[in-house]
C-alpha positions in Angstrom: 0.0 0.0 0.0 2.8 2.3 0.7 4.3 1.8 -2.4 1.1 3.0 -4.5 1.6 6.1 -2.8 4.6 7.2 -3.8 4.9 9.4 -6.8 6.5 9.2 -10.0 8.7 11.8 -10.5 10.0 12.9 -14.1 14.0 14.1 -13.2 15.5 16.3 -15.9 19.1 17.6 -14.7 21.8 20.2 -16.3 25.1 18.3 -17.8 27.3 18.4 -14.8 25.1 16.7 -12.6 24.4 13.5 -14.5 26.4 11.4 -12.5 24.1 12.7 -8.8 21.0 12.4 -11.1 21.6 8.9 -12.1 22.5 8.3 -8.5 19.0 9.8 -7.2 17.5 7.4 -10.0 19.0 4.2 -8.4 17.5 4.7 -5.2 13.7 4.5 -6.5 11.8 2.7 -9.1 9.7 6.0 -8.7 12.3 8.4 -10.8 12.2 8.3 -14.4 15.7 10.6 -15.8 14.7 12.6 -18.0 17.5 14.4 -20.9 17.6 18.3 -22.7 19.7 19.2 -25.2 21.6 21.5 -23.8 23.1 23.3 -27.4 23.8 26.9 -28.0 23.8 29.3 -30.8 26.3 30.6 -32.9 26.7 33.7 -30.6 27.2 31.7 -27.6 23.8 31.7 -26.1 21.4 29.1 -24.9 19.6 27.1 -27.6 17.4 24.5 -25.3 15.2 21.4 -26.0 13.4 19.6 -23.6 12.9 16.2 -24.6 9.2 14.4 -24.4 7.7 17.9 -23.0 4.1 16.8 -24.3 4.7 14.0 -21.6 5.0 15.9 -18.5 1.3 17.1 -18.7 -0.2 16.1 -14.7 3.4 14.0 -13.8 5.4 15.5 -11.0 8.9 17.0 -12.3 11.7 18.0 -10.9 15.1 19.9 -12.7 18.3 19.1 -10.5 20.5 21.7 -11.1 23.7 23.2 -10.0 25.0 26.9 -10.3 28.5 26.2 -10.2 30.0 29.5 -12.2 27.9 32.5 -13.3 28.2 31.2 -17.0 25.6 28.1 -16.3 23.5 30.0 -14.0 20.8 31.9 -17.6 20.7 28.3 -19.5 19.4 26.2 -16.1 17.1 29.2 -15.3 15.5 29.2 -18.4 14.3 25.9 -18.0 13.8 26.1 -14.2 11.0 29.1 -15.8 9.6 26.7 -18.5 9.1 23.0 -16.7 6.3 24.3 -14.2 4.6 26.1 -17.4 4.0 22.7 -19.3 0.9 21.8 -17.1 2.6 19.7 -14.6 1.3 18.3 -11.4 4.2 19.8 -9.5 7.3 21.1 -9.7 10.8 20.7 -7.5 13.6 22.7 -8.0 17.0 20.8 -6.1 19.7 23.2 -5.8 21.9 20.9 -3.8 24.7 24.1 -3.2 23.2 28.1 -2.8 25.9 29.3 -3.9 25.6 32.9 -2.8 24.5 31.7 0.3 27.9 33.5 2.3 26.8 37.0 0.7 23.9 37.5 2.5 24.5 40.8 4.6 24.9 44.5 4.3 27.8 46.0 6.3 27.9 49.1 4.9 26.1 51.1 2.2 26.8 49.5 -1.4 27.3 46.0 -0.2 25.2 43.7 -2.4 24.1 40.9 -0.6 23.6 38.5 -3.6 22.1 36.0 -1.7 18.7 37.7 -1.4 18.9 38.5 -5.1 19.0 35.1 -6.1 16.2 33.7 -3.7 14.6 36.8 -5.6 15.2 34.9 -9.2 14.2 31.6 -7.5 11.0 32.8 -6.0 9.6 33.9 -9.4 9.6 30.6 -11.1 6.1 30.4 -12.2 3.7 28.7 -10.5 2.9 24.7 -11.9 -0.4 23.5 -12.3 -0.4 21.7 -8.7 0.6 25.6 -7.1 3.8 26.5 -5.5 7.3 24.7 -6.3 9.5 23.8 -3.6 12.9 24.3 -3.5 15.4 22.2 -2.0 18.4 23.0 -0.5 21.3 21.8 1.6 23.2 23.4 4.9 22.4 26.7 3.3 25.1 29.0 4.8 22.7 31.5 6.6 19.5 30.3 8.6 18.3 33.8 7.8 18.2 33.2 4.2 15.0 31.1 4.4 13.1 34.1 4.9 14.4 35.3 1.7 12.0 33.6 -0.6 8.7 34.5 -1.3 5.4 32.8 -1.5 5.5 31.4 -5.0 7.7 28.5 -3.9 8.5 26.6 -0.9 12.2 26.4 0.2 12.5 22.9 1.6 16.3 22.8 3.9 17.8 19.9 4.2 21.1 18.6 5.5 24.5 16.6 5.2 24.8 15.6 9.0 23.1 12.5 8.9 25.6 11.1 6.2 28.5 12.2 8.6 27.0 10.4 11.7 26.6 7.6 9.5 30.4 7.6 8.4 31.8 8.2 12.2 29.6 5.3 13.4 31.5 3.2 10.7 35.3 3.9 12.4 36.9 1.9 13.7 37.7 4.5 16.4 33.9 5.0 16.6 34.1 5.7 20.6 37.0 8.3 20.2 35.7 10.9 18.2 35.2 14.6 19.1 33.3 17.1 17.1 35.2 20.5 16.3 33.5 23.4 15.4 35.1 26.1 13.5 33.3 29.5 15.4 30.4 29.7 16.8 28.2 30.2 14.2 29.3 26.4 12.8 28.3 25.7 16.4 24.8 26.9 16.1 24.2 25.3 13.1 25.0 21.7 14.2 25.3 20.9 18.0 21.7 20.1 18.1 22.6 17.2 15.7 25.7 16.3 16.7 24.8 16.3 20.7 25.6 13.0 21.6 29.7 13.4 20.7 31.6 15.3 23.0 32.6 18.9 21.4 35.3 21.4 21.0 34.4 24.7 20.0 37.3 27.5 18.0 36.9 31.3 17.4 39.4 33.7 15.4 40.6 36.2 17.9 42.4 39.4 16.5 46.2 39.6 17.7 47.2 43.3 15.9 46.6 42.6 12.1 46.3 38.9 12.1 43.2 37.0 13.6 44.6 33.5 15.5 42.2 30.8 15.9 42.6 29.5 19.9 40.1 26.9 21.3 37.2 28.3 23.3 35.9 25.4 25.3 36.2 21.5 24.7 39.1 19.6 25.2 40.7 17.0 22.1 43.7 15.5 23.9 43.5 12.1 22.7 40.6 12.2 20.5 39.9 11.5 16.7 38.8 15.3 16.1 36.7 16.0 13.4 35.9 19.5 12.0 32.9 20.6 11.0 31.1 23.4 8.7 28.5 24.0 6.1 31.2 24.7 3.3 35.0 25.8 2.3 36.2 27.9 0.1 40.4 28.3 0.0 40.9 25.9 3.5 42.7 28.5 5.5 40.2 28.1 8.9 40.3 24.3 8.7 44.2 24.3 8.5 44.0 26.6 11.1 42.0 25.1 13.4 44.0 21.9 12.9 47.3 22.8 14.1 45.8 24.7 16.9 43.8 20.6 17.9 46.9 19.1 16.8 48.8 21.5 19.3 46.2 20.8 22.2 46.9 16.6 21.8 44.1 15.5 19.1 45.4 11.9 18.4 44.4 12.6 14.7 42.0 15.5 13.2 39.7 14.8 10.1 37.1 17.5 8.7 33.4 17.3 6.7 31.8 20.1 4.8 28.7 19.7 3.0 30.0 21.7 0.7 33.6 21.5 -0.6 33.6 25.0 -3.0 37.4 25.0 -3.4 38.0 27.9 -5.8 41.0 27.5 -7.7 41.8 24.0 -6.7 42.6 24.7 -3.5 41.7 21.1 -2.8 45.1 20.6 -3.0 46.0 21.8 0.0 45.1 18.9 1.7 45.9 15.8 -0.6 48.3 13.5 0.7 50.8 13.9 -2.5 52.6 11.3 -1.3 53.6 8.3 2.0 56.4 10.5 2.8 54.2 14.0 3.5 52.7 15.2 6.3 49.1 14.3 6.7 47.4 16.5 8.7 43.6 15.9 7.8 43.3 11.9 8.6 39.8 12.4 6.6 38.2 15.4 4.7 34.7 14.4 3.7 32.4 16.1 1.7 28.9 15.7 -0.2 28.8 15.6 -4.0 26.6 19.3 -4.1 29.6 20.9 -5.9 29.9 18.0 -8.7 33.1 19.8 -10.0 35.2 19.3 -7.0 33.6 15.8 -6.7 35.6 14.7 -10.2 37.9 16.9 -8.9 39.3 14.8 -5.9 38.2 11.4 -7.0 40.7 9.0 -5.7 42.9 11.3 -3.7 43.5 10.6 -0.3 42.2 12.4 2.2 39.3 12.9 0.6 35.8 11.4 0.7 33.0 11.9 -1.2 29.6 10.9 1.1 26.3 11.4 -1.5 23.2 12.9 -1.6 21.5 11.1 -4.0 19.4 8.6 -1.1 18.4 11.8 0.8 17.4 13.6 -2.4 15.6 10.9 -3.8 13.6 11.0 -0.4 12.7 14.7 -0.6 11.3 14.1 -4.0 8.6 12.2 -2.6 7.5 15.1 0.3 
C-alpha cells in the first residue's frame, strides 16, 4: 500500500550533474531521468530542448541543477521558468549548493548581498499546475536566508549531518571521536545534531593585524577530532584550526563540509601527494553538491566523497 503512494517523478538535470541524477535514480523505481539538449547558438547563447515535454502534462517533475559558475547559471534558469509552465502536477527545483548563500548581509552602504537576489530569481519561477514549487536545498550558509524567498515556492532545507554520523559510526575508532567546530556560528548550526559526541568549540581572535584561531571550550587530547562546517572555500580556517587541535593533543584530526567550493583547486592543499608527507587531515569528507570538486578529488586521499542522491531521492517524494 505504501508503495502506491509514492509518486513518480519525471527528473530532468543540467550536464554536470548526470552522475548525482543517475545516483538519485537508483535509489527508486519511482524516478524516471529525463534528458535536454543542452546546445547553443552561434553567438554563444542558450539554444534549449526539452525532450518528451508533451509528456510531463499532470506528472510530477523535478530539474536538479547546479550553479557552479555564473556562466551556467541563464541556461538552467531558463528551463527552471519553462518546466512548471507545461501543465505539470508539480514542480521541485534541487539546488543541492546556494551558492551565494555567504553573501547575505549588508555591512555598509553599497554592499550587495547577492544572496537575497537570487532567492529573488528563484522565487519567481512560475507557479505549476499543482501551485507553489518547492525548492530544496542543503546546509544553506545563513539560517536567515530562508526568509528570503517568497510565497511562490517553498524552500525545503535539508542537511548533510546525517551522512556524517553515518560515516563516524562506521570507524573503527567510533568511541573516540570529538566534534570541532570552527566559530560559533558552525556551532549553532550543528550541535543540536551532533549532541551526543563530546565537542570542541574554535573562534578567530584578532592579535594586531592577524586573527589566531585559539580553542574556546572543549578539550581534544586524545581524541579523533573531526571539524565541521557547512562549506570551504580556500581551506585556510580548517588548517588553522588543525594545528591549533593538533597543538592541544588531538590523536588525529579529520574535517566534513557539505559543501567542498574549493575555488582555484585549492583542494590541494590537503591531498596527501605522497607516504612521505605530512598528513594533517586523517579524513576530509564532503557531499557531491559541488559536482566539479567531486571529479575533482576522486581518488585522492584524504578525501571522501559521502552522497546525496538517497536523501534527495527521499525529498522528491514530500
Amino acid at each position: 500500500m505504501e508503495n502506491s503512494q509514492k509518486k513518480q517523478v519525471f527528473l530532468f538535470y543540467c550536464a554536470e550533474c548526470e552522475d548525482l541524477a543517475r545516483q538519485v535514480a537508483s535509489q527508486s523505481d519511482h524516478i524516471t531521468l529525463q534528458t535536454i539538449k543542452w546546445r547553443t547558438f552561434d553567438d554563444g547563447f542558450p539554444n534549449i530542448f526539452i525532450n518528451n515535454a508533451q509528456d510531463l502534462r499532470g506528472q510530477h517533475v523535478a530539474f536538479l541543477a547546479s550553479f557552479s559558475s555564473q556562466g551556467v547559471i541563464f541556461e538552467q534558469l531558463s528551463v527552471i521558468y519553462a518546466l512548471p509552465r507545461l501543465f505539470v502536477a508539480s514542480f521541485t527545483l534541487v539546488l543541492p549548493f546556494f551558492p551565494t548563500g555567504s553573501f547575505e548581509r549588508m555591512e555598509e552602504e553599497g554592499d550587495v548581498a547577492t544572496a537575497f537576489t537570487m532567492a529573488r530569481m528563484l522565487s519567481n519561477i512560475p507557479i505549476s499546475k499543482g501551485g507553489p514549487n518547492s525548492v530544496l536545498i542543503y546546509d544553506i550558509h545563513a539560517l536567515q536566508e530562508r526568509f528570503y524567498f517568497g510565497d511562490h515556492v517553498l524552500p525545503l532545507f535539508e542537511t548533510g549531518i546525517p551522512l556524517l554520523k553515518q560515516r563516524l559510526h562506521q570507524l573503527p575508532d567510533s568511541d573516540k571521536i570529538v566534534v570541532a567546530f570552527p566559530d560559533d556560528g558552525a556551532w549553532k548550526r550543528f550541535h543540536k545534531q551532533l549532541d551526543h559526541f563530546p565537542m570542541v568549540v574554535c573562534n578567530k581572535v584578532r592579535e594586531g593585524d592577524k586573527r589566531i584561531v585559539r580553542i574556546k571550550e572543549g578539550n581534544p587530547a586524545g581524541y579523533h577530532v573531526v571539524i565541521v562546517d557547512d562549506l570551504v572555500q580556500s581551506g585556510g580556517t580548517l588548517i588553522e584550526c588543525q594545528k591549533v587541535l593538533a597543538a592541544h593533543g588531538a590523536a588525529k584530526v579529520s574535517a566534513y563540509v557539505t559543501h567542498g567550493v574549493f575555488p582555484k583547486r585549492s583542494w590541494e592543499r590537503f591531498t596527501h601527494k605522497d607516504e612521505g608527507s605530512e598528513k594533517a587531515f586523517a579524513y576530509f569528507w564532503i557531499t557531491d553538491s559541488c559536482p566539479l570538486t567531486v571529479k575533482a578529488v576522486e581518488n585522492k586521499a584524504p578525501f571522501e566523497v559521502l552522497s546525496l542522491a538517497g536523501s534527495i531521492a527521499d525529498a522528491l517524494q514530500i
